[in-house]
TIRO-2110 file (N, C-alpha, C; in Angstrom, 1 decimal):
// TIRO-2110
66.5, 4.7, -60.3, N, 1, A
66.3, 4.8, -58.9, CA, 1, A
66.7, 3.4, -58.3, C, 1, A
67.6, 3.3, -57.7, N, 2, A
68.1, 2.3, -57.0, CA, 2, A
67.2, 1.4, -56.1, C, 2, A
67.1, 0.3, -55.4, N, 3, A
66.3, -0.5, -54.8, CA, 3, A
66.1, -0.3, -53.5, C, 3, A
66.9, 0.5, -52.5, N, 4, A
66.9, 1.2, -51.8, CA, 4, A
65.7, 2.2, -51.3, C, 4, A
66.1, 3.2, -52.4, N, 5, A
65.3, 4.1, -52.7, CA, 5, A
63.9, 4.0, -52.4, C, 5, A
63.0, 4.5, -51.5, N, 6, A
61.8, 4.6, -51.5, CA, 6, A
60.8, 5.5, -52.5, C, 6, A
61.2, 6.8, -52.3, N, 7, A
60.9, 7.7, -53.4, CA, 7, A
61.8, 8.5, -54.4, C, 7, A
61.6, 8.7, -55.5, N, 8, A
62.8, 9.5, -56.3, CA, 8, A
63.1, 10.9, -55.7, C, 8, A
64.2, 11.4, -55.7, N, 9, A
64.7, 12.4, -55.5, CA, 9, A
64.3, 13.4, -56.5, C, 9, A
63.4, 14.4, -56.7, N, 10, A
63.0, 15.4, -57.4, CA, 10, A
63.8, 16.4, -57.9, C, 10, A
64.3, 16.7, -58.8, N, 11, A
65.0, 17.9, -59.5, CA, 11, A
64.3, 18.9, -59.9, C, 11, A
64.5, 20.0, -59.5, N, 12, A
63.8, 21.3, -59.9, CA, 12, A
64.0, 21.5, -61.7, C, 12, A
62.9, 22.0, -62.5, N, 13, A
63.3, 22.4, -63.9, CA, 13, A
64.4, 23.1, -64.1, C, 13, A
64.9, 24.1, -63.5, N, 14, A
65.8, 24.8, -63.2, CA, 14, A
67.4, 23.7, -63.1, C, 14, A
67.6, 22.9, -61.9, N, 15, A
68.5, 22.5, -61.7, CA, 15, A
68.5, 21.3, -62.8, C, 15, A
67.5, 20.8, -63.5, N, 16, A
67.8, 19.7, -64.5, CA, 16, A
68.3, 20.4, -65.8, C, 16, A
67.9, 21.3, -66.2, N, 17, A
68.5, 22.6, -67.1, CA, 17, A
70.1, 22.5, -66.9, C, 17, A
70.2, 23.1, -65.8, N, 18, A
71.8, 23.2, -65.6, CA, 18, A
72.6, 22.4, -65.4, C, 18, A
72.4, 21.1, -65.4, N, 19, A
73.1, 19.7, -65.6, CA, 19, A
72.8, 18.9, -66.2, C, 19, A
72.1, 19.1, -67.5, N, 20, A
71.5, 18.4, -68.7, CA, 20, A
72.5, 17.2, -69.2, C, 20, A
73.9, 18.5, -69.7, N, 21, A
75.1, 18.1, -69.9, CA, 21, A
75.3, 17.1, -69.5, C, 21, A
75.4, 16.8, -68.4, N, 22, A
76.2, 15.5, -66.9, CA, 22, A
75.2, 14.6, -67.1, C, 22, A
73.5, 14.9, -67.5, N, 23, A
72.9, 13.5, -67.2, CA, 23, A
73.2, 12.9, -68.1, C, 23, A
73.1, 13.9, -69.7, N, 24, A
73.5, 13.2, -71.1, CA, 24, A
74.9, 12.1, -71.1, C, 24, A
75.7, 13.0, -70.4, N, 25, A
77.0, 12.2, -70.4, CA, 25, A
76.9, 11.1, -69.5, C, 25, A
76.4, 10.9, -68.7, N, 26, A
75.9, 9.9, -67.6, CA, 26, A
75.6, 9.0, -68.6, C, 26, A
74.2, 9.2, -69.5, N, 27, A
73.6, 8.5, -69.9, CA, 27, A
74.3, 7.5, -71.2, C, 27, A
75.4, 8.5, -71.9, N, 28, A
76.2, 8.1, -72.9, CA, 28, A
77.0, 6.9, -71.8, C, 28, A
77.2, 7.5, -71.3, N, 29, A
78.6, 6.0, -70.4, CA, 29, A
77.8, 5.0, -69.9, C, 29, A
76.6, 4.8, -69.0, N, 30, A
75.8, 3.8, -68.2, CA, 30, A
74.7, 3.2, -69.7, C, 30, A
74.5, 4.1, -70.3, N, 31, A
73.1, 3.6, -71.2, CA, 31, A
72.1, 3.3, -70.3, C, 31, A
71.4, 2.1, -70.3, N, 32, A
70.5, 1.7, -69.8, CA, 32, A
70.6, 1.6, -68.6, C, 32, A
71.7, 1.5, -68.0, N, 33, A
72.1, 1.2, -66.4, CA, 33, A
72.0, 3.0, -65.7, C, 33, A
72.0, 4.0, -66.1, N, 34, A
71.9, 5.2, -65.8, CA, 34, A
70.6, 5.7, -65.1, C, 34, A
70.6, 5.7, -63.9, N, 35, A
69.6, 6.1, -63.3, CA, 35, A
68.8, 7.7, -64.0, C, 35, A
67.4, 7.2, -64.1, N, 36, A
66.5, 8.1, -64.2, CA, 36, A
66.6, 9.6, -63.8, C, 36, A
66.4, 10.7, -64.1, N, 37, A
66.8, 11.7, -63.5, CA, 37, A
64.9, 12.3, -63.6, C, 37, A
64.0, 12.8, -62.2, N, 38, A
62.9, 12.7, -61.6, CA, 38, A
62.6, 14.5, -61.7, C, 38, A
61.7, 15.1, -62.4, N, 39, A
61.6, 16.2, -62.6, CA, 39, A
60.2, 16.8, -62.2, C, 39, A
60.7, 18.2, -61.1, N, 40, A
59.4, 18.3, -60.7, CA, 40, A
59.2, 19.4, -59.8, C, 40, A
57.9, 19.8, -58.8, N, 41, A
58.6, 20.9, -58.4, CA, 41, A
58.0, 20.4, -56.9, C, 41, A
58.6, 20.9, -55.8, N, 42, A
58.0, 20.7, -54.6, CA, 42, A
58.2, 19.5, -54.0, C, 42, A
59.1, 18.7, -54.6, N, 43, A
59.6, 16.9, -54.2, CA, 43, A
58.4, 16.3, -54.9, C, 43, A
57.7, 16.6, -56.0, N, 44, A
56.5, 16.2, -56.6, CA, 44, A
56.8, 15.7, -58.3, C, 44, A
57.3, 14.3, -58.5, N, 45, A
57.6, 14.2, -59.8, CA, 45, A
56.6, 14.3, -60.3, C, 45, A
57.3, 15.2, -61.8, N, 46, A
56.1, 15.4, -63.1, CA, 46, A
56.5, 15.3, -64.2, C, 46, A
57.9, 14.4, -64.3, N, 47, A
58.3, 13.8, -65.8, CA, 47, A
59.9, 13.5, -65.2, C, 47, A
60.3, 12.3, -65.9, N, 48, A
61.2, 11.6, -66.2, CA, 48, A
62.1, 11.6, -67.1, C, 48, A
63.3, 11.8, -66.9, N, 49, A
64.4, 12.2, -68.0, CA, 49, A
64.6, 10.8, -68.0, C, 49, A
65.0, 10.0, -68.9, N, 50, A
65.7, 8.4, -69.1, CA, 50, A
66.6, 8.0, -69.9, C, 50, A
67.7, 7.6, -69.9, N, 51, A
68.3, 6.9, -71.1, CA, 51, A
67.5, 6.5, -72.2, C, 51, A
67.7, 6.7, -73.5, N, 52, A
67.2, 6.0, -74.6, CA, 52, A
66.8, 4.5, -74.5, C, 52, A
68.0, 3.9, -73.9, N, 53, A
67.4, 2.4, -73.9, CA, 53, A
66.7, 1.8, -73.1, C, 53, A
66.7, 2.7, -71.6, N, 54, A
65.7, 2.6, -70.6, CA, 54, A
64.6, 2.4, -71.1, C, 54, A
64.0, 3.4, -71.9, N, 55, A
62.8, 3.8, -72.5, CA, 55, A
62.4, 2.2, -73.5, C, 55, A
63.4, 2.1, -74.6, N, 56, A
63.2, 1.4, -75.8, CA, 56, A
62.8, 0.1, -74.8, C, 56, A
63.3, -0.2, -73.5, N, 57, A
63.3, -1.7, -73.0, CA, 57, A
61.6, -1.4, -72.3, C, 57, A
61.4, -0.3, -71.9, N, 58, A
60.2, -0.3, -71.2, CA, 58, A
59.0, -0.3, -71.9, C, 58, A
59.0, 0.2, -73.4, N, 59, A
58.4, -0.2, -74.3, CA, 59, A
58.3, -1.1, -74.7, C, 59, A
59.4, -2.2, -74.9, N, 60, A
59.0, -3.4, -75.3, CA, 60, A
58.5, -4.2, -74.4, C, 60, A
59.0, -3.7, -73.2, N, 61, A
57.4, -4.5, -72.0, CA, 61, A
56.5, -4.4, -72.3, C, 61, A
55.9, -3.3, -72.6, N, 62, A
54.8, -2.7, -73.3, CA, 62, A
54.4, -3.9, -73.8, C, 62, A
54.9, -4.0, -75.1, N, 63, A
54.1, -4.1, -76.3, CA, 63, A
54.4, -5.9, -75.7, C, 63, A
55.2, -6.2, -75.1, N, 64, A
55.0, -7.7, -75.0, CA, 64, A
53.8, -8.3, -73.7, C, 64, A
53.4, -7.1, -73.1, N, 65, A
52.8, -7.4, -72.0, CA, 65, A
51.2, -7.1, -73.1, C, 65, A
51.1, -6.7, -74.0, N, 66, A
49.9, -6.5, -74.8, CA, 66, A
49.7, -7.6, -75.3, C, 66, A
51.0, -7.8, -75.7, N, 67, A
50.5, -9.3, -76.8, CA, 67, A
50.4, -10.3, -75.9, C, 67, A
50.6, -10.9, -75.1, N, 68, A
50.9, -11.4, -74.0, CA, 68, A
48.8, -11.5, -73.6, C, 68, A
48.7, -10.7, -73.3, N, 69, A
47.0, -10.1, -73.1, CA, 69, A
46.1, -10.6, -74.1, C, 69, A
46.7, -10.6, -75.4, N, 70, A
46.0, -11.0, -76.8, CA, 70, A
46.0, -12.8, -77.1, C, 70, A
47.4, -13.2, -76.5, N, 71, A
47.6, -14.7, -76.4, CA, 71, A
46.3, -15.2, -75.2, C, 71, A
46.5, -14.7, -74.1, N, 72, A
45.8, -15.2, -73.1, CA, 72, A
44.1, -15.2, -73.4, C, 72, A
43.8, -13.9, -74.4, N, 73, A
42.5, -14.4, -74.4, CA, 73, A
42.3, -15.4, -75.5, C, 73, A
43.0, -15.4, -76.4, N, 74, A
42.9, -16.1, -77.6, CA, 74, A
42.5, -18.0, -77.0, C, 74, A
43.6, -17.9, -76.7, N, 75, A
44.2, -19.3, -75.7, CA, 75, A
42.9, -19.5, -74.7, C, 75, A
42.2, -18.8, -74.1, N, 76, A
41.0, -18.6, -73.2, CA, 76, A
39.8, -19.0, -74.1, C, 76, A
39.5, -18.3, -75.3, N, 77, A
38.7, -18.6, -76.5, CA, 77, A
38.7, -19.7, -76.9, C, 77, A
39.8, -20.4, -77.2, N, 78, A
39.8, -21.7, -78.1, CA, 78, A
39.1, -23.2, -77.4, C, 78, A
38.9, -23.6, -78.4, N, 79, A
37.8, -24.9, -78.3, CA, 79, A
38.6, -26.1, -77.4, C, 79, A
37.9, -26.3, -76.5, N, 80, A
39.0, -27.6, -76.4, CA, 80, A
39.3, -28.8, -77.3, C, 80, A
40.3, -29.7, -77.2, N, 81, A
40.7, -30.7, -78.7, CA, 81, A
39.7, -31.7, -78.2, C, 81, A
39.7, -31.6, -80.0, N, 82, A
38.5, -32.3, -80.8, CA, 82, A
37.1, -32.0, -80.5, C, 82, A
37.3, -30.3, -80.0, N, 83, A
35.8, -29.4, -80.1, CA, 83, A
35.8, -28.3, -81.3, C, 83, A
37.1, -28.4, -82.1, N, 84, A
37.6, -27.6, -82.9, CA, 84, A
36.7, -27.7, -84.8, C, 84, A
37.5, -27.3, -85.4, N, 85, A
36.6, -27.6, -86.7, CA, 85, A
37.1, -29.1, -87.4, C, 85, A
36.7, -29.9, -87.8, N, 86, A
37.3, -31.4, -88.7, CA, 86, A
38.1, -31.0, -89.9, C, 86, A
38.6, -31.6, -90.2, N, 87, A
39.1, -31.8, -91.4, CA, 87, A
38.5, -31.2, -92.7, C, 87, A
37.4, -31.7, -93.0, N, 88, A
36.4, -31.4, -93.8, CA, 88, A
36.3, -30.1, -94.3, C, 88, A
35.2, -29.6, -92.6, N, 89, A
35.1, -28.3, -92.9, CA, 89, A
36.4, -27.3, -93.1, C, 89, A
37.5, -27.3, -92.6, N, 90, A
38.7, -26.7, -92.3, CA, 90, A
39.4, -26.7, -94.1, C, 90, A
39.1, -27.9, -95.0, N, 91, A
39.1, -27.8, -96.3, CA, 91, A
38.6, -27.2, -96.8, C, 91, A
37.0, -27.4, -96.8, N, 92, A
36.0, -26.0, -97.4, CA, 92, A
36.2, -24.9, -96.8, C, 92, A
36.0, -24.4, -95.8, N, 93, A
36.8, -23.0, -95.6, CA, 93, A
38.2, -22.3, -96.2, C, 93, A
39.3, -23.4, -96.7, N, 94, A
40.2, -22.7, -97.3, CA, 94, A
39.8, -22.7, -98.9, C, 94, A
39.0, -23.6, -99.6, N, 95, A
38.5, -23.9, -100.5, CA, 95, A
38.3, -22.3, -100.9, C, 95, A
37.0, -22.2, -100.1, N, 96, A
36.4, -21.0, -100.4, CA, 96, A
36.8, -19.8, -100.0, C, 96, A
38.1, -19.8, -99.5, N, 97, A
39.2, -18.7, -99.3, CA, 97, A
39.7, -18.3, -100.2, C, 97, A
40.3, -19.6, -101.0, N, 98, A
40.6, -19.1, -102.2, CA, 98, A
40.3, -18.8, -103.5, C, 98, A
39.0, -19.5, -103.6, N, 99, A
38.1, -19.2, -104.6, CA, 99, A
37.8, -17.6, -104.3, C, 99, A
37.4, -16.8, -103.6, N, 100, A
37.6, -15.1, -103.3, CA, 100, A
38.3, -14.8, -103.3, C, 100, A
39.2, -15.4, -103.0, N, 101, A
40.3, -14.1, -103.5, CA, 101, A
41.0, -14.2, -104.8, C, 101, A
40.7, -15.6, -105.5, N, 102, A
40.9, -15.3, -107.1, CA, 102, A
39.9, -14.7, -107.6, C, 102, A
39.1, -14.8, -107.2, N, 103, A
37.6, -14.0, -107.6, CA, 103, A
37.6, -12.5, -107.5, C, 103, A
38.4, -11.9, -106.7, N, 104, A
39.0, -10.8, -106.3, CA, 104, A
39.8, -10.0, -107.1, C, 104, A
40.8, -10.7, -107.2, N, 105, A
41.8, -10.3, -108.2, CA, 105, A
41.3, -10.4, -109.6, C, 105, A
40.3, -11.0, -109.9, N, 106, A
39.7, -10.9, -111.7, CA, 106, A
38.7, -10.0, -111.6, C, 106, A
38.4, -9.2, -110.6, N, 107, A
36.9, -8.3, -110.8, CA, 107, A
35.9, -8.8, -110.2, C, 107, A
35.5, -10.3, -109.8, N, 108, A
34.4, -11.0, -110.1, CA, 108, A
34.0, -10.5, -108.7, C, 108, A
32.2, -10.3, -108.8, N, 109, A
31.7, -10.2, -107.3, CA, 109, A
30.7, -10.9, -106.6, C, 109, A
30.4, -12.4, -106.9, N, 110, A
29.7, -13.6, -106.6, CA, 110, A
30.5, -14.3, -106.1, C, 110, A
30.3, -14.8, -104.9, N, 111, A
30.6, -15.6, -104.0, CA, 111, A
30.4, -17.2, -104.4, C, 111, A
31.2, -17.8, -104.0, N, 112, A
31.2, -19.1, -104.3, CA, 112, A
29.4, -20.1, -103.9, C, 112, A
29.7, -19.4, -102.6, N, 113, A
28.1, -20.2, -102.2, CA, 113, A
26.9, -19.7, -102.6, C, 113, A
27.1, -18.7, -103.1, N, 114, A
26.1, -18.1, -104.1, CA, 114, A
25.7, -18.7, -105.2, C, 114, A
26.6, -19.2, -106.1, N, 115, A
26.4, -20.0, -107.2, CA, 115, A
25.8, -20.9, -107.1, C, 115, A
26.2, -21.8, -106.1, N, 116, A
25.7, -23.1, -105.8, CA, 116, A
24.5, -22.9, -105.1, C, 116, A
23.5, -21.9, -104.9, N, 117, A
22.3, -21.6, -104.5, CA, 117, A
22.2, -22.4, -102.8, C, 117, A
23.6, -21.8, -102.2, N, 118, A
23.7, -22.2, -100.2, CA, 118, A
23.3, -21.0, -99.7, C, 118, A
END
């Protein structure tokens, strides 16, 4: 739909049927640049014919507008510097990261701070 365009121009099921052909080949020459073809009945869109790459680009909005959502809370969550974890602890926690998961991989099912009666 061009920028112009206020509303899409509606194609009856019928008339999208009988020029499938022409969008396809539209779609093969323009790819992503190939305007939408707006399906519907009554001037009432109710599905969208698209280029393949139209689609594949609108998805990756998608999915970057998600992560994007997941950064912002993350980044919103975090401590401010030097409210974060020290040194120290940030050692023992990997310590005992990996102490389970070798402990994991041999069967074993006691926890490190278990042993040491924490």
């Amino acid at each position: 739909m061009s920028e112009e365009t206020e509303s899409p121009h509606v194609m009856s099921p019928e008339h999208t049927t009988a020029h499938l052909d022409g969008y396809l080949a539209e779609f093969r020459a323009r790819g992503g640049a190939a305007e939408p073809v707006f399906i519907g009945a009554e001037d009432t869109a109710e599905g969208v014919l698209l280029p393949a790459a139209a689609y594949r680009a609108l998805v990756e909005c998608a999915e970057d507008a998600a992560i994007a959502a997941v950064v912002a809370e993350r980044v919103a969550g975090a401590p401010e510097p030097g409210q974060g974890l020290d040194n120290a602890s940030l050692t023992r926690m990997v310590a005992v990261g990996q102490a389970l998961g070798a402990r994991n991989r041999s069967g074993e099912t006691t926890y490190p701070d278990e042993e040491a009666g924490e």
